[in-house]
C-alpha positions in Angstrom: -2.8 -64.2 -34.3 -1.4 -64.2 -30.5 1.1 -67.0 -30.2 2.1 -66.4 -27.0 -0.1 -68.9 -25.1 0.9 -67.3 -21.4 -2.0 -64.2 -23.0 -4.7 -66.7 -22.7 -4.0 -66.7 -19.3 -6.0 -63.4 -19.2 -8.8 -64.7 -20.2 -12.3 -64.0 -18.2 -13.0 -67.9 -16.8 -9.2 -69.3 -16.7 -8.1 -70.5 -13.5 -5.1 -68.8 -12.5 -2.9 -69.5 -9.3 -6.1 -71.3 -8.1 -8.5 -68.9 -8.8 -11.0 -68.0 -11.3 -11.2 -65.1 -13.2 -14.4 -62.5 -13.9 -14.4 -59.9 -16.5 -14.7 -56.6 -13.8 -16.3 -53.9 -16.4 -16.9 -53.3 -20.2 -16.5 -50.4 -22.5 -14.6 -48.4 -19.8 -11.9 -45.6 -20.5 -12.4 -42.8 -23.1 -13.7 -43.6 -27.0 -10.7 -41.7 -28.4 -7.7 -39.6 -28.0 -9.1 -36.0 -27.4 -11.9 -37.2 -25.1 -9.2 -38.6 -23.3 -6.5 -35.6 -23.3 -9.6 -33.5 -21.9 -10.0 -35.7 -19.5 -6.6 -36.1 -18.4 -5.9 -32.6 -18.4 -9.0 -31.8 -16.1 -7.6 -34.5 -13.5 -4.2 -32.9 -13.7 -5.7 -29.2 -13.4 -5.2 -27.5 -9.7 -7.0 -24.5 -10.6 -10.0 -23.8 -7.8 -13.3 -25.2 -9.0 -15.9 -22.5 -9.5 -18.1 -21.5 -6.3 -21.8 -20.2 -6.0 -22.6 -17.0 -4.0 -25.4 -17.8 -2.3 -23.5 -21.1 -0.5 -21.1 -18.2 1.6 -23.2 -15.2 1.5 -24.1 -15.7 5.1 -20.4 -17.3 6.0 -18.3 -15.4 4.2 -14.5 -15.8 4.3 -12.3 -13.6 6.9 -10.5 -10.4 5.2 -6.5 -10.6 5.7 -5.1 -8.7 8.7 -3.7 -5.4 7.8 -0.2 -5.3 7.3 0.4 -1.6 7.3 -2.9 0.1 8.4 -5.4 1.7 6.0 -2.5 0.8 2.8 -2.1 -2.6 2.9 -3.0 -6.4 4.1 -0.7 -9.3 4.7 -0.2 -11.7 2.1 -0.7 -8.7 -0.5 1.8 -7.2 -2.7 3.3 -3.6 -2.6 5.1 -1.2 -5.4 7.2 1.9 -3.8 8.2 3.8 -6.9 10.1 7.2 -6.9 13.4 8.8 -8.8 16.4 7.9 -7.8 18.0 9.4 -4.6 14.8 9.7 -3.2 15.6 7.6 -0.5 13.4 4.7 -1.3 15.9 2.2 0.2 16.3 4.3 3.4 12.3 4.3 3.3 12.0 0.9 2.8 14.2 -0.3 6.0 12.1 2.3 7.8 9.3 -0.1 7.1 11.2 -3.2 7.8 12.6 -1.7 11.5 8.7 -0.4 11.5 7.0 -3.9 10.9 9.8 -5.5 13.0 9.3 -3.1 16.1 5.5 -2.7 15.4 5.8 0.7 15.0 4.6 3.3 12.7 5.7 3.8 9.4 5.2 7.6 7.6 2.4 7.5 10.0 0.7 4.5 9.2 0.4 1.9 12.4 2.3 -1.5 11.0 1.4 -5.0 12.6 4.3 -6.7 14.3 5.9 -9.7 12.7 9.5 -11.0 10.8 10.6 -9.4 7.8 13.0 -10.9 5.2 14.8 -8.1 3.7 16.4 -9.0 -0.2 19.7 -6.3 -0.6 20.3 -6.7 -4.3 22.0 -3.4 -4.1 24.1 -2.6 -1.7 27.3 -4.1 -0.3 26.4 -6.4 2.9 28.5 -3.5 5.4 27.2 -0.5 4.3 23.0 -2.5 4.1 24.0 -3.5 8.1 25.5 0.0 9.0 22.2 1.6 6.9 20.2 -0.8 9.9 21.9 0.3 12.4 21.8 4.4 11.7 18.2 4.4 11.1 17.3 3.2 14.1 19.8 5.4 15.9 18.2 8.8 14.4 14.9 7.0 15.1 15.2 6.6 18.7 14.0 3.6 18.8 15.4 1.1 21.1 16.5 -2.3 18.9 14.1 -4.9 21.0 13.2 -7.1 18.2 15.9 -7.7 15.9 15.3 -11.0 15.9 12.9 -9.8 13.3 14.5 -8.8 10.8 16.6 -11.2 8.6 19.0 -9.9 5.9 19.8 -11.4 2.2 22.4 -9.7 0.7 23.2 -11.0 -2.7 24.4 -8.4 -4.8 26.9 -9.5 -7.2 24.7 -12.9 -6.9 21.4 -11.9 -8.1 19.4 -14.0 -10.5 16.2 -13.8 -12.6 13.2 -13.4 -10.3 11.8 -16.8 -12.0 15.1 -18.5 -10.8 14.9 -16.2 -7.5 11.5 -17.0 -6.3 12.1 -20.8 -5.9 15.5 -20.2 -3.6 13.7 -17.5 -1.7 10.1 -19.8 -1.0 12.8 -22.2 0.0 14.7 -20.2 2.1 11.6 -18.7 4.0 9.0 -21.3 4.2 8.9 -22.1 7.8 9.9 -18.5 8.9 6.5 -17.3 8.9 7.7 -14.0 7.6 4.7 -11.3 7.7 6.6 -9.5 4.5 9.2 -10.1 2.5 11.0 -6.8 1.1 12.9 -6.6 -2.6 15.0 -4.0 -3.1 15.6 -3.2 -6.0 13.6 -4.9 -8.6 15.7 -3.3 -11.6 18.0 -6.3 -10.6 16.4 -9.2 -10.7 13.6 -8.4 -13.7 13.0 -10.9 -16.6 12.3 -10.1 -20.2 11.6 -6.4 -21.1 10.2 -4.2 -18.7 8.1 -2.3 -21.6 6.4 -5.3 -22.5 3.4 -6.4 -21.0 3.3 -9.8 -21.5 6.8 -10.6 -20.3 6.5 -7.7 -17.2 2.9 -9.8 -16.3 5.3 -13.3 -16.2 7.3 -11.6 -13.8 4.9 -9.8 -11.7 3.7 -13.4 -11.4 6.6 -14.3 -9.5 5.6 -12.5 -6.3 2.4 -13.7 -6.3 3.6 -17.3 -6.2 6.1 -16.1 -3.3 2.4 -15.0 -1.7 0.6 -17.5 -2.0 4.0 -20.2 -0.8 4.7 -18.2 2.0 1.3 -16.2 3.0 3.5 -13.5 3.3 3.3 -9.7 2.0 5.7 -9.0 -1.3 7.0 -5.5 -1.0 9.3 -4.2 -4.1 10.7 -0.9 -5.2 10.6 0.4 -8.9 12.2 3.6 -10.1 10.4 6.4 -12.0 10.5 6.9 -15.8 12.9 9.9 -17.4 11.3 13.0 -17.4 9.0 15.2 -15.3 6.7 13.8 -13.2 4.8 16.2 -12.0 1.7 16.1 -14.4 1.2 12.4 -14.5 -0.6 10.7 -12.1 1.0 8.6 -9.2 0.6 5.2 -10.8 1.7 6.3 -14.2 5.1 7.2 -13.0 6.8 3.7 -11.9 9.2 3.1 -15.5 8.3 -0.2 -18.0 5.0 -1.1 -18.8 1.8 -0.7 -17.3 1.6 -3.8 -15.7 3.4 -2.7 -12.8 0.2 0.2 -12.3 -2.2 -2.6 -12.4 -0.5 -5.3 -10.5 0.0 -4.3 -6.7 -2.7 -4.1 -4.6 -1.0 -1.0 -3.4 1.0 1.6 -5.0 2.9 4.2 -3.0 4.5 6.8 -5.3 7.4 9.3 -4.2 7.2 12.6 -6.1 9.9 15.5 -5.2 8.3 18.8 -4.0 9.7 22.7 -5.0 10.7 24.2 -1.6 10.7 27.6 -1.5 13.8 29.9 -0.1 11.6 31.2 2.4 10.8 27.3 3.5 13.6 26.4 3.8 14.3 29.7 6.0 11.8 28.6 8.3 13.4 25.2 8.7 16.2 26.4 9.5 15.2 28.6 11.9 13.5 25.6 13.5 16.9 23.7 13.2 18.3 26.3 14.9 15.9 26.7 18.0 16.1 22.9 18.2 19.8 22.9 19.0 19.7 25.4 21.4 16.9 23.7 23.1 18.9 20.2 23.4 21.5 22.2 24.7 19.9 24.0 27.2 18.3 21.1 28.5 21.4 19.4 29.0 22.7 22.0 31.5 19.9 23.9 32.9 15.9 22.8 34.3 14.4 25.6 34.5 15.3 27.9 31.4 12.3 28.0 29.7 10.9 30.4 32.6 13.0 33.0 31.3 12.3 33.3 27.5 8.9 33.8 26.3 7.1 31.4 24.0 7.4 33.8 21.3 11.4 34.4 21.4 11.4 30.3 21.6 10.5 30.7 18.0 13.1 32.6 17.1 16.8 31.9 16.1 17.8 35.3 16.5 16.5 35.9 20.5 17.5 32.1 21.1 20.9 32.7 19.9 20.8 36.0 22.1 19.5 34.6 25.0 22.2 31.5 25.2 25.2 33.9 24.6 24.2 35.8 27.8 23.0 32.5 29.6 26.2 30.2 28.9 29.7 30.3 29.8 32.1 31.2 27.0 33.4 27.8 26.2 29.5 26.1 26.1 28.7 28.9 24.2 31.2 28.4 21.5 30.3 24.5 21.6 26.9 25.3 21.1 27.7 27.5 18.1 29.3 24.3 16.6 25.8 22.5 16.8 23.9 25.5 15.6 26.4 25.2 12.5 25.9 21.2 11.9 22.4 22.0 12.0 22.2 24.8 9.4 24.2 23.0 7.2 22.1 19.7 7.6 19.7 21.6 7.1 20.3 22.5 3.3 20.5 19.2 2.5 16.8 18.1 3.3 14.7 17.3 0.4 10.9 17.5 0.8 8.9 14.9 -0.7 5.1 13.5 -1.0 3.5 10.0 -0.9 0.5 9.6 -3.3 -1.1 5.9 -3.1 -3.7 4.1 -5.0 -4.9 1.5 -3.2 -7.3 -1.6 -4.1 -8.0 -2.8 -0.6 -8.6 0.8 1.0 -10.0 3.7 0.3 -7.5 6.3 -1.1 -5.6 8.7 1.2 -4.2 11.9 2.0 -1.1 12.8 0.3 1.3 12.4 3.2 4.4 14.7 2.9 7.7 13.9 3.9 11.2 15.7 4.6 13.9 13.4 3.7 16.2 14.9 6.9 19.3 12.1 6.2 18.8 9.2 6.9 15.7 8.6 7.5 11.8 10.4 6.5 10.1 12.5 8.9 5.8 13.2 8.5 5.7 16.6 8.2 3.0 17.5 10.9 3.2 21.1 10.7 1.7 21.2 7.3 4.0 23.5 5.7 4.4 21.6 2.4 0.9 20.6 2.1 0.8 23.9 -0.6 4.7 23.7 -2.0 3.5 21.8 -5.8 5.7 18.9 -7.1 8.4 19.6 -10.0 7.0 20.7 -13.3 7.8 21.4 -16.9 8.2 24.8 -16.6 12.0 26.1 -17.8 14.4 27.7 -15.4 14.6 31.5 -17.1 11.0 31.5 -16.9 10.7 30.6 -13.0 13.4 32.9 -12.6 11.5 35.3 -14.8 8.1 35.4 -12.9 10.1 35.8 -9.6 11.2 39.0 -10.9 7.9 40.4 -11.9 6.2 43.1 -9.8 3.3 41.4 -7.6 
């Protein structure tokens, strides 16, 4: 039924351009269709072939260097969630400057290396001038910022699974140690209640790990209502995805500060200016007040009016002023973690002293409680009642 005689030329024992040819193997290939799509999809397949124990139990595989110290290793991912105004992006370039500088971070020693830092929030001046003021009110000298590389794109945000591709792009032979996303409320896909759809996205950063070997660090905001009787990985809003995936969860939860607290910070506030001021002008002061009255911002305040000149003495009155009303507008906060690489931790507590956290060593809100449920009238109520 051929009629095309060139065919023949295929023929096992036809000479063709001076040489003979051989049949080279029968009944090859697959005997039908799905043997074959198996076996096509099994050659196509990149997924790691299963592996015994026993051939690395004596050779087993390095662990990843740790990233941040006792919280987290490098090429892992981390979720920061708290409410909103908690600081989280003023914590989160604290971390940056921290991993840039190899510094600490809320205590924890971070491992030097370049960060890429994603701003989907904030307008590119006010992300750089945020840069610049932390590490003013750090103290910290600005050695390394060759470090730390900025992406501002808000207004030109995508969907993380059209964002991943143009970030792995962008940072592929920067040999970043982290990459930092804040916020992810910008750049989520699908539904965050849904689990199936918040799972595709979380799936995102863990193709931007593996790509880049770097560390994914991302920032989620808390549900509505209190928080104070859930536990830490409960809070973050959306589906429960976002408790399971990280390999580290750091929650921010607002703590109740009493009015006698606060007192005592600002007594501190106090003593602190006139200590800075002091030290400015005089090297030998603290041989006249004792260590008790250093404690005080009623004997400091008395000692420096008879120890300064009238016009330093009004200046420092200015300070004492800025630093009392500063003072009123810290917030105390606490870091709860749950960690899958490390054992669990402390709660660390934080003041939130604008702009930047400071580790409260003192331990004075290690007993203040978080926010609860209970209704205004009826803390104002038990305040009232006889002890």
């Amino acid at each position: 039924q051929n009629r095309n005689p060139s065919r023949l030329s295929r023929m096992p024992g036809v000479i063709r351009n001076g040489k003979k040819q051989f049949i080279v193997d029968i009944n090859i290939g697959k005997k039908d269709w799905n043997e074959w799509y198996e076996w096509i999809e099994s050659v196509n397949d990149d997924l790691p072939e299963p592996e015994s124990l026993k051939g690395v139990w004596d050779d087993l595989p390095e662990l990843a260097d740790p990233l941040i110290h006792g919280v987290l290793r490098q090429g892992h991912k981390m979720l920061i969630a708290g409410p909103s105004k908690a600081g989280k992006s003023f914590s989160l370039i604290e971390l940056t400057i921290g991993i840039a500088e190899g510094r600490t971070w809320h205590g924890w020693k971070c491992a030097k290396g370049k960060v890429m830092y994603v701003n989907l929030e904030l307008d590119r001046a006010s992300c750089l001038h945020r840069f610049k003021d932390v590490y003013k009110t750090l103290g910290w000298a600005p050695d390394n910022l060759s470090n730390i590389d900025i992406w501002n794109l808000r207004g030109k945000s995508a969907p993380m699974d059209k964002l991943a591709p143009k970030l792995i792009r962008r940072a592929l032979k920067k040999n970043y140690a982290a990459i930092i996303i804040d916020p992810i409320y910008k750049v989520i896909t699908g539904d965050e209640n849904s689990a199936d759809q918040m799972a595709a996205f979380c799936n995102q950063f863990d193709k931007v790990c593996t790509e880049l070997g770097a560390a994914v660090i991302y920032c989620h905001h808390h549900s509505k209502g209190s928080q104070g009787s859930k536990k830490a990985m409960d809070r973050a809003s959306g589906s429960g995805v976002f408790a399971r995936d990280p390999d580290a969860i750091l929650d921010l939860i607002e703590l109740q500060v009493t009015e006698e607290l606060l007192k005592q910070e600002e007594n501190k506030a106090v003593c602190d200016a006139c200590f800075s001021f002091l030290n400015e002008r005089f090297e030998d002061w603290e041989d006249d007040v004792s260590q008790d009255a250093m404690c005080s911002q009623l004997q400091m305040n008395d000692y420096c009016k008879k120890k300064l000149t009238r016009p330093d003495y009004q200046e420092l009155t200015k300070r004492m002023e800025v630093a009392v009303q500063k003072n009123k507008m810290k917030s105390a906060w606490r870091i709860e973690g749950t960690l899958r690489e490390f054992p669990k931790f402390e709660p660390v507590n934080l003041w939130f002293d604008y702009p930047v956290h400071r580790v409260d060593k003192v331990g004075s809100l290690k007993d203040i409680g978080p926010e609860d449920e209970t209704p205004q009238w009826k803390k104002a109520a038990s305040k009232r009642k006889d002890p």
